[in-house]
N, C-alpha and C positions, 0 to 999 in steps of 0.2 A: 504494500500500500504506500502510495506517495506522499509528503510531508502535507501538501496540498487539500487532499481526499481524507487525509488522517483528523486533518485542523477542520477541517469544513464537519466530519462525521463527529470531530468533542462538540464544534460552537452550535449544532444545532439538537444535540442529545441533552433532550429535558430536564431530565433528574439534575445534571449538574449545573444549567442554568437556573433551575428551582433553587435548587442547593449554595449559590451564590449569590443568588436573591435573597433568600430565607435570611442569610448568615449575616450579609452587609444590610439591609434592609431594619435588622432587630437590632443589630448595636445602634442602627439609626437612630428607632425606636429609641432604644434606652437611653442614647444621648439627650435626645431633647426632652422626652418625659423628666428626665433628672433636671436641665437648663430650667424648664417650665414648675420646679418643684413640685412637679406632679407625684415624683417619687422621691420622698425622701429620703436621706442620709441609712436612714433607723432601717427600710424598706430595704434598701440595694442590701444591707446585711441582711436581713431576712430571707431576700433572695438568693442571696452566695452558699447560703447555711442551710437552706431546701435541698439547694442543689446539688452540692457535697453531702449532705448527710443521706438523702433519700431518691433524687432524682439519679442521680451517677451511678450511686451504688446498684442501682436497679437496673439499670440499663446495661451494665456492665454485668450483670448476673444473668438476667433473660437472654443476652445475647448467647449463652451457653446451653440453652434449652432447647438445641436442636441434635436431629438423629448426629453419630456417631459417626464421622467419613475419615477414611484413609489418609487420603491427599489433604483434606482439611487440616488435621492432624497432625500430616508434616509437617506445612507448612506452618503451623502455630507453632512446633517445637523451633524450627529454623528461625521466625519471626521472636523468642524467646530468646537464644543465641545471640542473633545480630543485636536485641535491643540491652544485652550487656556487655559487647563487642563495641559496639555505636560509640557507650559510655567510657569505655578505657580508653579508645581513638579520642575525644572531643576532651577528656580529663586532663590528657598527652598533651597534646597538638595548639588547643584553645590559648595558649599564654604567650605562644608564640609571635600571636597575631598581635600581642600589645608588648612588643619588645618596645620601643620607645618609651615607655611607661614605666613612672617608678615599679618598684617591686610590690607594693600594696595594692595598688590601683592595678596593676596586670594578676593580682592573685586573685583578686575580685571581680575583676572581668572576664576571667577566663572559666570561673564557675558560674558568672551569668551568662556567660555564650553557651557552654555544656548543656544550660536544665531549664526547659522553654515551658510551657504553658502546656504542656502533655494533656494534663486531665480535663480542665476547666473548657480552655481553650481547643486542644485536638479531637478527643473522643465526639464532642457534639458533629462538631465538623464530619468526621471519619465516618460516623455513624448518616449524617446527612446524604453523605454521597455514597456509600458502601452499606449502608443496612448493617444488619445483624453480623453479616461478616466482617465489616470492617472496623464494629464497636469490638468483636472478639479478639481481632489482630492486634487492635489500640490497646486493650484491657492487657494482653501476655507480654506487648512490646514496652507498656509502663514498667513492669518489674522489672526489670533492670534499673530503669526511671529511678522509681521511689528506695531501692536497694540505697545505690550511690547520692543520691541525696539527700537519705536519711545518716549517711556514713560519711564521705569523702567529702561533700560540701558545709557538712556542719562543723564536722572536725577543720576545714580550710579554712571557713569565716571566722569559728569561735577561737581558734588557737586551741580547744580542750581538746583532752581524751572523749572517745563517747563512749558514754551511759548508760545504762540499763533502762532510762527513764524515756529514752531517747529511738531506743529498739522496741519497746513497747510500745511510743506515741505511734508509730511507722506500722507495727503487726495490727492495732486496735484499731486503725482507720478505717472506717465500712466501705470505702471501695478497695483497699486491699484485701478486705475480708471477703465481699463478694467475689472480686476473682476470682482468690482461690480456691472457693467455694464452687464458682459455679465451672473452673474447669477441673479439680475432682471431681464434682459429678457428671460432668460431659465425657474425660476419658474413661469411666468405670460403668459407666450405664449401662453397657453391655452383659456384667456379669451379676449387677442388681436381681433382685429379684421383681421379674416382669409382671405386668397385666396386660392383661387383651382388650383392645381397644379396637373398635369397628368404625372407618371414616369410608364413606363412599361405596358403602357393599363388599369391601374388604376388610379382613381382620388381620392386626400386626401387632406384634409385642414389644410393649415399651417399658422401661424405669417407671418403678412405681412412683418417683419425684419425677419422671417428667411434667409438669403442670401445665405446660400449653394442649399435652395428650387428654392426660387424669384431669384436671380441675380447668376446664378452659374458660370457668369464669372468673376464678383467680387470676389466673396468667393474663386475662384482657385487662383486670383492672392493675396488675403490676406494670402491665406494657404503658396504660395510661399513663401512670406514673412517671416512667420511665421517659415516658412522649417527652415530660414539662423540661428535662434535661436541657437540649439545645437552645430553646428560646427565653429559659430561665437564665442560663449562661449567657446566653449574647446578649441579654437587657441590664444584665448585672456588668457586664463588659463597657458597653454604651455608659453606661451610666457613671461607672467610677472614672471613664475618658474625661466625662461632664465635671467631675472633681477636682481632676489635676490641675495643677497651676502649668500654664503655658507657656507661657512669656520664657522663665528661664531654662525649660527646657529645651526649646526650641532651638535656642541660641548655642547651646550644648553641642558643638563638633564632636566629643566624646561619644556622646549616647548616641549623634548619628552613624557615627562609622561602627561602634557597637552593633548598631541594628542590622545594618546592609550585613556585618558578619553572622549575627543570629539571625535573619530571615531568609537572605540569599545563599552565602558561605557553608552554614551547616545542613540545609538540605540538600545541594549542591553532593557537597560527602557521602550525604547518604545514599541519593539516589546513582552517586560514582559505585559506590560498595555495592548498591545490590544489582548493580547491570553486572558489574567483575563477577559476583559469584555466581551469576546466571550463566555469563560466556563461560566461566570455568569450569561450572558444577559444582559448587562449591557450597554447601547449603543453599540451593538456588531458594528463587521466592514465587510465585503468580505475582501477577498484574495489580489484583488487589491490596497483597501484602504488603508490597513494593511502595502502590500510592500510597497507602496509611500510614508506612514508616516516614516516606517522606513530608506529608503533610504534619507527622507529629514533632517535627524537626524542624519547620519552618514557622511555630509559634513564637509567641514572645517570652521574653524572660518569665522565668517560674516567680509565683509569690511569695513561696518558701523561703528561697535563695535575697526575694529581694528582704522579708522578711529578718535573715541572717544578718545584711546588712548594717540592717536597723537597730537589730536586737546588740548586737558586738558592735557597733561604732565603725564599722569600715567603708569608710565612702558611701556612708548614706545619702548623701545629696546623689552623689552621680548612680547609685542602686536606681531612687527615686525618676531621676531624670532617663535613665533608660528604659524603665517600667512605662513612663508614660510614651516613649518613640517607639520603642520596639511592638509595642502596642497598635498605634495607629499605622506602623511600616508592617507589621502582620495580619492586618483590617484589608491594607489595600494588596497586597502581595497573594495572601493565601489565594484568591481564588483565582490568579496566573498559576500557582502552582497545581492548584487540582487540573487546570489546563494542560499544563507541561506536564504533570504523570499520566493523564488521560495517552497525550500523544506517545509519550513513552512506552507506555501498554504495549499500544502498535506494533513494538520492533520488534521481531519476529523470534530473539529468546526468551520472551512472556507467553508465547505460545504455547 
C-alpha cells in the first residue's frame, strides 16, 4: 500500500477521527467550563479522584473479561517486556538530552522525560481508539510504568532509600490492583471451573467470573462505569490547563525543548524499538500493541514525578512549568500521533 492510499484510508477511518474529536473537543470542554467557573477548583478534584479510584480501575479490569487467545497472549507478554525494557532505555539515555544542564536540573529532567501521563492521560486515549484491546495493552505496558516510578524516580527526586511505605502506596493503588486482577483471571480462565452458557443457539463454557458471560447485567453496569473514564479524564485535563499560570510558562525555553523531547523524542524511541523487533523477530508486537505503546509514550509528564518535585524541593518551578507545556504540546501532538501509528500499521511487518 502507498504512503498516499495508507494516509487517505487513516484520515477518512471514523473511529479515529471520533476519537480525536472526543479527546480535543472534552479538554475543550473542560477548559472553558473551569474559565467560566462553571466547574470549580473542589469539582476538577472530584473529578480526578472518580476517575482514578473507580473509573480507571474498571476499565482496566473489564478490559480482561474476554475469551482467552493465543496471539492475544503473546503479544500482552511481549507488550509486558518492552514496557520494562522502554523504562531502562529512557532511565539510561533521558539525561543525556540535558547535558548543558547543571546536574540537578538534568536529574530532574531526565525523570520527567522517562514517566508521561501513562494512566490519566494514555489508557483513555488507547482505549478510545483500540477498545478493549488497546485499554488491555495500556493496562500490562503501565507495569513497568508504575514498577520504576514507584522505585527509581522517587528514590532520584527524594535522595532517600525506598520504603516499605512506598511499595505499599504502588501495590494498594486500585488500578494496579485491577490489572493484576483482571489478567490472573484472563490467563487462568481456562482451567477455572466453567459454566455453560447458551448465546445465539449455541452452548460454550466459560469462567465462572466471567461476568460479561454469567452476570451480563453487572458487567453493563461496570462497563458504564468504566465508559465515564475518558471524558472524566479529558475534563479534569481541560480544566486544571484553565488553572495554570501562563505567562511564565510560556516564556520557559526549558519546558519547551522538554516537551518537543517528551512528546516527539520519546515516542519516536518507541515506535524505533518496536519496528527493530518486528524486522528482527525479536518479541515482535501487532499493529495495535505497537500504537498503544507509542501513544503511551507521547503523553505528558507524569503527576507523580511532577508531584516529586514539589514534594523534595527540586526544580519545582520548572517541574510546574513543564506540566503545564508538555500538556498543551500532548493536547495538540497526540492525535498526529495516532495518525502516524495508524500509517505505521500499514508496513507490511505488522502484518
Amino acid at each position: 500500500m502507498s504512503i498516499s492510499s495508507a494516509l487517505e484510508k487513516t484520515l477518512t477511518n471514523t473511529s479515529i477521527i471520533a476519537a480525536i474529536v472526543e479527546t480535543l473537543g472534552t479538554i475543550l470542554l473542560g477548559f472553558w467550563l473551569r474559565k467560566r467557573q462553571t466547574l470549580s477548583q473542589d469539582a476538577v478534584k472530584t473529578l480526578t479522584s472518580i476517575t482514578m479510584t473507580v473509573a480507571l480501575p474498571l476499565l482496566a479490569f473489564t478490559a480482561f473479561l474476554t475469551p482467552l487467545n493465543h496471539q492475544t497472549l503473546v503479544q500482552s507478554m511481549d507488550v509486558l517486556i518492552w514496557g520494562l525494557i522502554i523504562y531502562v532505555i529512557l532511565i539510561v539515555t533521558m539525561p543525556f538530552l540535558y547535558g548543558r544542564y547543571d546536574k540537578d536540573q538534568r536529574d530532574v529532567l531526565g525523570v520527567l522525560t522517562a514517566f508521561g501521563s501513562t494512566t490519566f492521560f494514555g489508557m483513555p486515549i488507547a482505549g478510545a481508539v483500540y477498545g478493549a484491546k488497546g485499554i488491555m495493552y495500556a493496562s500490562v505496558f503501565n507495569i513497568g510504568y508504575r514498577v520504576f516510578l514507584y522505585s527509581y524516580a522517587y528514590i532520584k527526586m527524594s535522595g532517600e532509600q525506598l520504603r516499605g511505605e512506598h511499595i505499599k502506596k504502588m501495590l494498594v493503588n486500585p488500578i494496579v490492583i485491577a490489572t493484576f486482577l483482571g489478567l490472573i483471571l484472563w490467563v487462568s480462565q481456562n482451567w477455572m471451573p466453567q459454566i455453560s452458557i447458551s448465546t445465539g443457539g449455541k452452548t460454550s463454557q466459560v469462567a465462572f467470573y466471567r461476568l460479561d458471560m454469567t452476570v451480563p447485567w453487572l458487567f453493563a453496569w461496570m462497563k458504564l462505569l468504566a465508559g465515564l473514564a475518558s471524558p472524566l479524564a479529558w475534563l479534569a485535563i481541560g480544566a486544571n490547563l484553565a488553572q495554570m499560570p501562563f505567562a511564565d510558562a510560556i516564556k520557559n525555553r526549558t519546558a519547551w525543548y522538554y516537551s518537543f523531547n517528551k512528546v516527539i523524542i520519546v515516542p519516536i524511541i518507541m515506535a524505533a524499538i518496536a519496528i527493530l523487533a518486528n524486522a528482527t523477530h525479536i518479541l515482535p508486537v501487532d499493529q495495535v500493541a505497537m500504537a498503544t505503546m507509542v501513544i503511551m509514550m507521547a503523553t505528558p509528564v507524569a503527576t507523580v514525578a511532577v508531584n516529586y518535585a514539589m514534594a523534595f524541593n527540586h526544580q519545582s518551578l520548572l517541574a510546574a512549568n513543564t506540566s503545564l507545556i508538555s500538556t498543551i504540546s500532548a493536547t495538540v501532538v497526540l492525535p498526529l500521533w495516532i495518525i502516524i501509528v495508524q500509517l505505521l500499521g500499514e508496513l507490511p511487518i505488522f502484518k
